[in-house]
N, C-alpha and C positions, 0 to 999 in steps of 0.2 A: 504494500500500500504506500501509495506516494502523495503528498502533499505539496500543492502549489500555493506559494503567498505572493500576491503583487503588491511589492514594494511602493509605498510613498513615498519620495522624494522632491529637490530641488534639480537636481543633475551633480549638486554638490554632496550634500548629507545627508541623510534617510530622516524622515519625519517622525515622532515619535510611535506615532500610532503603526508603525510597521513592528515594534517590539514588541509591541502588544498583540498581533495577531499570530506572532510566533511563537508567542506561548499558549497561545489557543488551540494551532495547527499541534503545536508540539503533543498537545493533552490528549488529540484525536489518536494519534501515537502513527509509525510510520515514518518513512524517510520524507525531512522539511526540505524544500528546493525554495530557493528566492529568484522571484524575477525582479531582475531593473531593466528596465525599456524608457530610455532617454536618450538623450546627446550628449556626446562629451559627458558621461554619466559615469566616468571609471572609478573617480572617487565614491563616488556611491554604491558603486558595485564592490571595491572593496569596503567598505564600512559592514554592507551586509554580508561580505565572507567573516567579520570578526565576530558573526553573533554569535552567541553560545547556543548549539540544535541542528541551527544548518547545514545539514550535509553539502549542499549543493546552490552555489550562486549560478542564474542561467542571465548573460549581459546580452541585451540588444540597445542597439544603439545609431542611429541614425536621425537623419532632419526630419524625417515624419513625427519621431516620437519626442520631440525635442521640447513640446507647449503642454506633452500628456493629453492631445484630446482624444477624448474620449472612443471615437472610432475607430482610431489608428491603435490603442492600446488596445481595446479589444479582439481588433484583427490578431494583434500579436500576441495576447493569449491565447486564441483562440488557433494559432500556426502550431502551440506546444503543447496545447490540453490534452492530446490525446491517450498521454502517458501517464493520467492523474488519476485519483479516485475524488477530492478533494480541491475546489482553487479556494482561496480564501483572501478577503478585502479587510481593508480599515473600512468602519461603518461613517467616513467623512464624504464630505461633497465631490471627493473626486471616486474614491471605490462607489457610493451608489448611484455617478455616474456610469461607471463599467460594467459595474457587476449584470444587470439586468442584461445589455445588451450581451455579453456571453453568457448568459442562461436561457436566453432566447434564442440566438443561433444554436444551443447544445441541445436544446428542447427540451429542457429541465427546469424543475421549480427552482427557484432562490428559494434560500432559508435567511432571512435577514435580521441582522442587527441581537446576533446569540451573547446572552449572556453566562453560559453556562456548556461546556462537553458531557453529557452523558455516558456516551459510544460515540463509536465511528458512524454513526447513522442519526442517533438521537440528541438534539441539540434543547436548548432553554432558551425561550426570546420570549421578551414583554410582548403583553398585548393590552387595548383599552388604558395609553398611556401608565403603564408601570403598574396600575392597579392590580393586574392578574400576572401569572405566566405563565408560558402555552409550551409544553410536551412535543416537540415537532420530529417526527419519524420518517426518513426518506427513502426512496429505496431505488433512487434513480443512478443511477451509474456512476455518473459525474457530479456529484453536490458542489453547486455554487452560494456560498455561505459569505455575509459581510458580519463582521465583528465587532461590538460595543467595547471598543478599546476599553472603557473605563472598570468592565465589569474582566478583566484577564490584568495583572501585572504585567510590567515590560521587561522582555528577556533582558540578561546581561549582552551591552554592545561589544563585548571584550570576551575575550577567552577562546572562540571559536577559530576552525581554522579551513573554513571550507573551501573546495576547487570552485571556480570561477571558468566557466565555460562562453564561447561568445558562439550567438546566433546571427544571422540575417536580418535586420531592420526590415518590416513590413512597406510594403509600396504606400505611399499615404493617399487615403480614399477618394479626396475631391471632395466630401459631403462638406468639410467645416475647415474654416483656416481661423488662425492664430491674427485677431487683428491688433489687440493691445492689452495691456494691464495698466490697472490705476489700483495703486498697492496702499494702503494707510499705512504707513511708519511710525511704531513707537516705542518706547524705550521698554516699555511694561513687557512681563512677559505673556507669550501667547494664551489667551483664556481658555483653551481647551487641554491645557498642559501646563498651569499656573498650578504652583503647590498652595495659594493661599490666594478668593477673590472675595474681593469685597463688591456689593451686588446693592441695586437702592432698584424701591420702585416707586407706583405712582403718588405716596404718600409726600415726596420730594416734592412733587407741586408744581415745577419748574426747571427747566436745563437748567438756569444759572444757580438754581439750587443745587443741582444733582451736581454740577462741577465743586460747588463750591464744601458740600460735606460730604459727598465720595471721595473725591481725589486727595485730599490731605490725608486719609487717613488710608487710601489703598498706600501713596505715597511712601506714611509714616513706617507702614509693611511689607513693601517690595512687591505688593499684591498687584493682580490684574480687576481690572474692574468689571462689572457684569450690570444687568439688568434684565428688570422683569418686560412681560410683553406686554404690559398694560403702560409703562414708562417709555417703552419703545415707541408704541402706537402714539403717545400723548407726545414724541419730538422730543424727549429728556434726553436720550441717549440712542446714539446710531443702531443699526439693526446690526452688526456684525457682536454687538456686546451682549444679544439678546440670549437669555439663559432659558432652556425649556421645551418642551415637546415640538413646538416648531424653532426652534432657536439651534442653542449648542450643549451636547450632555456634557456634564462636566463630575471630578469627584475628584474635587482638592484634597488636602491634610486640611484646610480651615477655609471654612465658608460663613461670610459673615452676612446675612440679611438683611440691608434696612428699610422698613416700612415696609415692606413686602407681603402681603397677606397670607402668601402660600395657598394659592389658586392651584389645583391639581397640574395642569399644565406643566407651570413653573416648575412643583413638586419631580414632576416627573425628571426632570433635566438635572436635578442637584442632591438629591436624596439619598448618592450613594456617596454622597461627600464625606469624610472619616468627620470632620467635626464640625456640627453647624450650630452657630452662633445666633437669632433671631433678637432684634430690634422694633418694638412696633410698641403703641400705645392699647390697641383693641386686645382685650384679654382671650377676647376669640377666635384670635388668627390662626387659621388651618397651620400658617407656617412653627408654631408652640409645639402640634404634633410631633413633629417631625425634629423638632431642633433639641439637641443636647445641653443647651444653654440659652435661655429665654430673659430677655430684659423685657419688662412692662415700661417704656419710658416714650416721651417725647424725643421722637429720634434729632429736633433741632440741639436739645439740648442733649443729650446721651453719648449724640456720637461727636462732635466738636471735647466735648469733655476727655472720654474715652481717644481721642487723638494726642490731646495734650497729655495726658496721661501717659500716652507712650514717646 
C-alpha cells in the first residue's frame, strides 16, 4: 500500500500544513511518497526529503506548474496516481482546489476535511459544522482524502532521508493562466499556523475600534489577529482574518476571544484550540461553553487593562 501526499508549497519551502498531512498519510500506515510539482521547486523538494516517514520524494517541475493552478496540478497527479491506494491534500484553499478535480477524473468519492485515521478505508470528518462526526467507509480503489491539518500534529521536518526522484512537468492545459497576485504583507504571523490569536468581534463596534484594542494587545503577544464573521460582515476586519466555518480552522496553544458571542459557526473554526480564553460582558455567550477561561467584563475596559498588564 502506497500513499501519495501533495505537497504545499512556495517553490521555496513546504507550507506547514504539508507536515500535517504526513502524519495523517503516515497513520493510514504504508509507504508515504511526497509530491512537489512547481518551478525551480528543488529546495522544496528537498525540504520534503528531510521529513521524518517519507520514503519517497517524486519532483516535477516545470513553467506549467510554476503558479500551482489548479489544473495543471491535477493533470500531474493524476500522470502518477496510478501506483497509489491513497492521494492525500492539506484541507487549504489550494488542496480543495485539486482534490475534487482528481477524484472526479478517478471516479471516486473524496472523503474531505478527516479529522481522524481509523483504517486504511475508515476515516472521521465533521459534519453539521463540528456539531456531529460522520464514520466514512470507502471502498473505492483510489481514496482521494483532504486533511484538517489542525486535527493531525506536524511531522518532524528533520531527521528523514528520503530519494528524490524527478518526473516530467505536465503540458499546461490552456483552461486558466496565472495573471497576478496582490499579497497582504505583515509582520504577524500567519493565522492558520499562529501558536497564539487574538480574535475580536462585533461587540468592537467599529474598525477603529477593533484596530485600536486588538492590535496592542495581539502586538503585546506576538499573536496573529482573527475575527469573527459577524465583524467581518460589519467592515471591522478584512475577510482573510475571518475565523470559522466559512472562514479559516485554526487550533493555536492560546486563543483569546473578545466580544465574540461564540455563534456555532465561529465555534466551529477554533474549538480545537489547546487554550481558549473568552472576553464578553453577556453571561450567556455560547462562547463560556467552550472556553477554559471566561472573563464576565467590558471588553473596552478588560482588555486595554489586561494589555498593560503584560
Amino acid at each position: 500500500m502506497s500513499i501519495l501526499v501533495i505537497a504545499e508549497h512556495d517553490n521555496a519551502s513546504l507550507k506547514g500544513a504539508t507536515l500535517n498531512t504526513v502524519t495523517a498519510a503516515a497513520r493510514i500506515g504504508g509507504e508515504v511518497h511526497v509530491l512537489v510539482a512547481g518551478h525551480n521547486a528543488a529546495a522544496a523538494a528537498q525540504a520534503a526529503a528531510q521529513i521524518a516517514g517519507v520514503a519517497k520524494v517524486i519532483h516535477a517541475d516545470g513553467d506549467s506548474l510554476a503558479h500551482g493552478l489548479a489544473e495543471n496540478v491535477a493533470a500531474q497527479v493524476l500522470a502518477i496516481a496510478a501506483g497509489y491506494t491513497h492521494i492525500l491534500f492539506p484541507a487549504t484553499a489550494s488542496g480543495k482546489n485539486v482534490a475534487p478535480r482528481v477524484a472526479a477524473k478517478l471516479d471516486v468519492a473524496q472523503i474531505s476535511d478527516i479529522t481522524q485515521v481509523v483504517s486504511a478505508d475508515t476515516f472521521e470528518r465533521p459534519i453539521y459544522a463540528g456539531n456531529a462526526m460522520a464514520t466514512v467507509q470507502s471502498a473505492d480503489p483510489i481514496k482521494v482524502i483532504t486533511v484538517r491539518g489542525t486535527a493531525f500534529d506536524a511531522a518532524a521536518s528533520s531527521g528523514g532521508s528520503a530519494a528524490i526522484e524527478t518526473v516530467p512537468a505536465v503540458a499546461d492545459s490552456g483552461k486558466s493562466a496565472y495573471v497576478g497576485s496582490e499579497l497582504a504583507k505583515s509582520d504577524r504571523p500567519e493565522l492558520t499556523a499562529a501558536k497564539v490569536i487574538v480574535s475580536g468581534g462585533r461587540a468592537l463596534g467599529s474598525a477603529e475600534k477593533f484596530d485600536e484594542v486588538i492590535t496592542p494587545l495581539a502586538d503585546k503577544l506576538g499573536a496573529a489577529i482573527g475575527a469573527s464573521r459577524a465583524a467581518v460582515d460589519a467592515g471591522y476586519a478584512p475577510n482573510d482574518l475571518q475565523v470559522g466555518q466559512t472562514g479559516k480552522i485554526v487550533a493555536p496553544q492560546l486563543y483569546i476571544a473578545c466580544g465574540i458571542s461564540g455563534a456555532i459557526q465561529h465555534l466551529a473554526g477554533m474549538k480545537d484550540s489547546k487554550v481558549i480564553v473568552a472576553i464578553n460582558k453577556d453571561p450567556e455567550a455560547p462562547i463560556f461553553s467552550v472556553a477554559d477561561y471566561g472573563l464576565e467584563a467590558d471588553l473596552f475596559q478588560a482588555v486595554p487593562e489586561l494589555t498593560k498588564a503584560l
